[in-house]
C-alpha positions, 0 to 999 in steps of 0.5 A, a space after each residue: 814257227 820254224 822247228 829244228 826237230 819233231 818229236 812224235 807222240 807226247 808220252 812220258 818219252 817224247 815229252 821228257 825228249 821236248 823238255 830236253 830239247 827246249 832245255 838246250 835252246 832246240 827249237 821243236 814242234 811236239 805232235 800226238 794222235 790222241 785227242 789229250 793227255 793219258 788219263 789212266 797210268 800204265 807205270 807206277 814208279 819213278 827213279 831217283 835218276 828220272 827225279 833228279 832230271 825233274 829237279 834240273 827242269 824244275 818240277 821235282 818239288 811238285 812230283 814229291 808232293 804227288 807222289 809216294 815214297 815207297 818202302 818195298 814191294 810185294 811179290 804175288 804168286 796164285 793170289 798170295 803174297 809170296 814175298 816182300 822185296 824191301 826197297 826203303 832209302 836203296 840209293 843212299 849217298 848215291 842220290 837225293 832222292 835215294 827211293 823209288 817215288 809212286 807217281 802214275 804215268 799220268 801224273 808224270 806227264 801232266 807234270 812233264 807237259 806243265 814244264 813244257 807249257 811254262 816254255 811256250 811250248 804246247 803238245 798238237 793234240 789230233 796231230 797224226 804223222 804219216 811218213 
């Protein structure tokens, strides 16, 4: 096959990027160390900017029906809750989706790797690069 570029590592990053890319007719190889997608999460939120990118890729209906709508957040000092920071609609006539979504970072990528498959792009899992 031949590739115009190489993203290295399939993370919510580099799997956005390939999606970019394919989206604009590039043609990539998309390469990870690992042997498959995170299981654990290490972010727990998603924007209305980054939801908004999801519905240009087509996957945004599926991150909704995943997700959380979230309505505030607390804040937690010496094991007590020491505030709540309200968030409910923040970006309203702004956005249309003016919340910030709870949906791991595995969710994300699963979702992000299903766009790219749907592409005919697959990640090259066990897949190092050296320089």
């Amino acid at each position: 096959m031949d590739t115009d570029v190489l993203v290295v590592g399939a993370g919510p990053t580099g799997l956005m990027l390939a999606n970019q890319l394919a989206r604009r007719g590039v043609r990539i190889l998309i390469i990870d160390r690992h042997a498959g997608p995170s299981l654990q999460t290490r972010a727990l939120g998603v924007q209305a900017r980054t939801l908004e990118i999801y519905s240009h890729l087509g996957i945004v209906d599926h991150a909704l029906e995943l997700g959380k709508r979230t309505a505030g957040a607390n804040m937690w000092a010496n094991g007590r809750r020491a505030a709540r920071v309200p968030l409910g609609d923040i970006g309203r006539d702004l956005s249309p989706y003016p919340y910030v979504l709870i949906l791991g970072q595995d969710d994300n990528e699963r979702l992000l790797g299903e766009a790219l498959r749907n592409r005919g792009i697959a990640v090259q899992w066990n897949t190092d690069w050296s320089a």
